[in-house]
C-alpha positions in Angstrom: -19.3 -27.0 -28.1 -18.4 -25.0 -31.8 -16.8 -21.8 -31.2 -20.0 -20.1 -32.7 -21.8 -21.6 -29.8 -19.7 -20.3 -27.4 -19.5 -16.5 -28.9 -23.5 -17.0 -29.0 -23.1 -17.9 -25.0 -21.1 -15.0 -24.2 -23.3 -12.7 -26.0 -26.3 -13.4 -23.9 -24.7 -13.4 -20.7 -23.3 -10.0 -21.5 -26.9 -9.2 -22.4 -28.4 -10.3 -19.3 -25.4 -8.7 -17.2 -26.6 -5.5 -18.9 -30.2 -5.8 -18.2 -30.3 -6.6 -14.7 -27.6 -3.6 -14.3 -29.9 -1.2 -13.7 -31.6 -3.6 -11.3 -28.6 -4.1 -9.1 -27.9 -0.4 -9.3 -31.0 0.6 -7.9 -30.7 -1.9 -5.1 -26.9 -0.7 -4.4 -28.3 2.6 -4.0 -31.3 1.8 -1.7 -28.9 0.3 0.6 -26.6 3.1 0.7 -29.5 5.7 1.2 -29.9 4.0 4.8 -26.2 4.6 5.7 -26.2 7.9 8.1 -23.5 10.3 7.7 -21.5 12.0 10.3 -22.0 15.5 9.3 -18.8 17.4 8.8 -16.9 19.2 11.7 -17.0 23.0 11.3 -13.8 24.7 11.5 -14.0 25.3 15.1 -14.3 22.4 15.7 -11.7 20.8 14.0 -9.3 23.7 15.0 -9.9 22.9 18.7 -9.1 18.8 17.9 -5.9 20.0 15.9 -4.3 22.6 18.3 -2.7 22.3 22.0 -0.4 24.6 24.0 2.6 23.6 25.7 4.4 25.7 28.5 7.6 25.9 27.0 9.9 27.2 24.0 9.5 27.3 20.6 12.1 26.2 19.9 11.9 22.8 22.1 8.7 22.4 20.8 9.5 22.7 16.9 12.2 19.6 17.5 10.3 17.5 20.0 7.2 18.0 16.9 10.3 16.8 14.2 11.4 14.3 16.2 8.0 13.0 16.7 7.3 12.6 12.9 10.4 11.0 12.4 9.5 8.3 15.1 6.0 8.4 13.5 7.6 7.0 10.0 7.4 10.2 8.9 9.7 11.7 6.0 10.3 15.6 6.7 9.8 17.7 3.5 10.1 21.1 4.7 10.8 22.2 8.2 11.7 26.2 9.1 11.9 27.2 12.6 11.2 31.2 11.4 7.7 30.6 10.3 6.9 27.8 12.7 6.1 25.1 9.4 6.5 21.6 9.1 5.6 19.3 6.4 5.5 15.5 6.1 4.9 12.7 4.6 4.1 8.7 5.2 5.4 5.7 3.5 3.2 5.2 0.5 1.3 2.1 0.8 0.4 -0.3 -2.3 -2.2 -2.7 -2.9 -4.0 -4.3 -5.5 -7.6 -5.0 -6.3 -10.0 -6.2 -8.8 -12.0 -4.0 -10.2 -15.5 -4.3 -8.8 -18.3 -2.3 -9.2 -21.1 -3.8 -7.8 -21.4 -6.3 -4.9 -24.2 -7.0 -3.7 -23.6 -10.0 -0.8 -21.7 -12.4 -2.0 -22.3 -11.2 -5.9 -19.9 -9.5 -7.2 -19.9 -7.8 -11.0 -16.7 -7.2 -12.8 -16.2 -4.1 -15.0 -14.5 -6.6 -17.1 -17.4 -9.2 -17.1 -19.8 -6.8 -19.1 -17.8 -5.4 -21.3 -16.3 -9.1 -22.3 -12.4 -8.1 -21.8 -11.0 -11.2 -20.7 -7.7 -9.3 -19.4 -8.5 -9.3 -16.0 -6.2 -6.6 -14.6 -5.7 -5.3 -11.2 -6.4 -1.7 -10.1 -3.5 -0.4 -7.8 -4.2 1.8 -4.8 -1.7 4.0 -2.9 -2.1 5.5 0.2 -0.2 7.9 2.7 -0.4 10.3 5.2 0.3 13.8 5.2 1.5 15.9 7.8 1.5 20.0 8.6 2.8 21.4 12.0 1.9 25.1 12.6 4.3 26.1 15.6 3.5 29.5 17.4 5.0 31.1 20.1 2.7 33.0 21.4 3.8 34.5 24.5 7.4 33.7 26.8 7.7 29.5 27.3 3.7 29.6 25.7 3.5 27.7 22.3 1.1 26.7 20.0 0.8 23.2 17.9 -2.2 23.0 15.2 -1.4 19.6 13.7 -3.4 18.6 10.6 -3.3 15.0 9.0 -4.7 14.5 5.5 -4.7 10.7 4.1 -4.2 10.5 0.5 -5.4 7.8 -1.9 -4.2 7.0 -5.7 -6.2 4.7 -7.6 -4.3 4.0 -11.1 -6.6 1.4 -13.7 -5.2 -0.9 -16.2 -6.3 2.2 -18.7 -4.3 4.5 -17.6 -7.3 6.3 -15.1 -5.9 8.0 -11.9 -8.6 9.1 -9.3 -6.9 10.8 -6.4 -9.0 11.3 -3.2 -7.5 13.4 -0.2 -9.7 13.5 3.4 -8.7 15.4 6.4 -8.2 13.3 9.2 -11.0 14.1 11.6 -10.1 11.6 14.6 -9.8 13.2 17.8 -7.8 10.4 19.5 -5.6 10.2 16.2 -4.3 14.3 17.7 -4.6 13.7 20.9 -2.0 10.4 20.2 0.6 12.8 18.7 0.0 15.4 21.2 0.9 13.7 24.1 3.7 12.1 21.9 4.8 15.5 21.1 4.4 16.1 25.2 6.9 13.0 25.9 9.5 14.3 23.7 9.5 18.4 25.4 9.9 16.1 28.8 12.7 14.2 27.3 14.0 17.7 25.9 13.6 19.5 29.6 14.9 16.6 31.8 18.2 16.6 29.6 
């Protein structure tokens, strides 16, 4: 096969990829329109998932929720007793993944494959968790936890494009996990 041959080849297929693209768009999206959505927790909600009271100090309950993190994998960033705050972070998480755009079954269409770069480089995701602790005292040996969990992801292309997407973790069992964590390390605290 001449090398003209070949470019000739190429050409058409790229053609073709590019006409049935608005075909396999329209069929991505019919399948996605069937996909129900949990709506969104209101703020109630979510404040009544994040929070739980514990009948004991403050300042027991600021270092069993540290301490807690730290067992978690967590790395503390900020922590002040005075104002009740507590920031943290996960262990970022790489991997790396082709580029696809389209899959439909066991079809899958490279960004690559209709624009005709032959580099085929990765994309890299990153991930982590973020952490806040909101510790109130609200009355003698009565304190307040509002936890919130927030998982970040980084996607960084072979051209230098960085999409960053943050959601609120939502999970009730993910808070009620740390709570009673949080609850195990006050009993370790009191017994001691």
């Amino acid at each position: 096969m001449s090398k003209r041959g070949g470019a000739k080849n190429i050409k058409i297929i790229q053609w073709c990829s590019l006409l049935l693209l608005p075909l396999f768009i329209a069929l991505n999206l019919l399948g996605c329109s069937s996909v129900e959505k949990r709506p969104a927790k209101t703020s109630l909600e979510l404040q009544a998932i994040q929070s739980h009271h514990f009948q004991t100090s403050k300042s027991v309950v600021f270092a069993a929720t540290i301490s807690v993190f730290q067992d978690l994998g967590y790395i503390i960033n900020n922590a002040d007793i005075q104002s009740g705050f507590i920031t943290a972070k996960s262990a970022t998480k790489e991997k790396e993944s082709e580029r696809v755009i389209f899959k439909l079954g066991d079809l899958k269409i490279d960004l690559d494959d209709l624009t005709g770069d032959s580099d085929k480089r990765a994309v890299i995701k990153s991930s982590h968790t973020q952490a806040t602790a909101f510790i109130e005292e609200l009355k003698a040996n009565e304190t307040q936890v509002r936890l919130n969990f927030v998982m970040s992801s980084l996607s960084s292309s072979h051209q230098g494009q960085n999409t960053q997407n943050d959601r609120v973790i939502e999970d009730a069992e993910t808070y009620r996990i740390a709570f009673d964590k949080i609850g195990d390390a006050i009993f370790i605290r009191s017994t001691n």
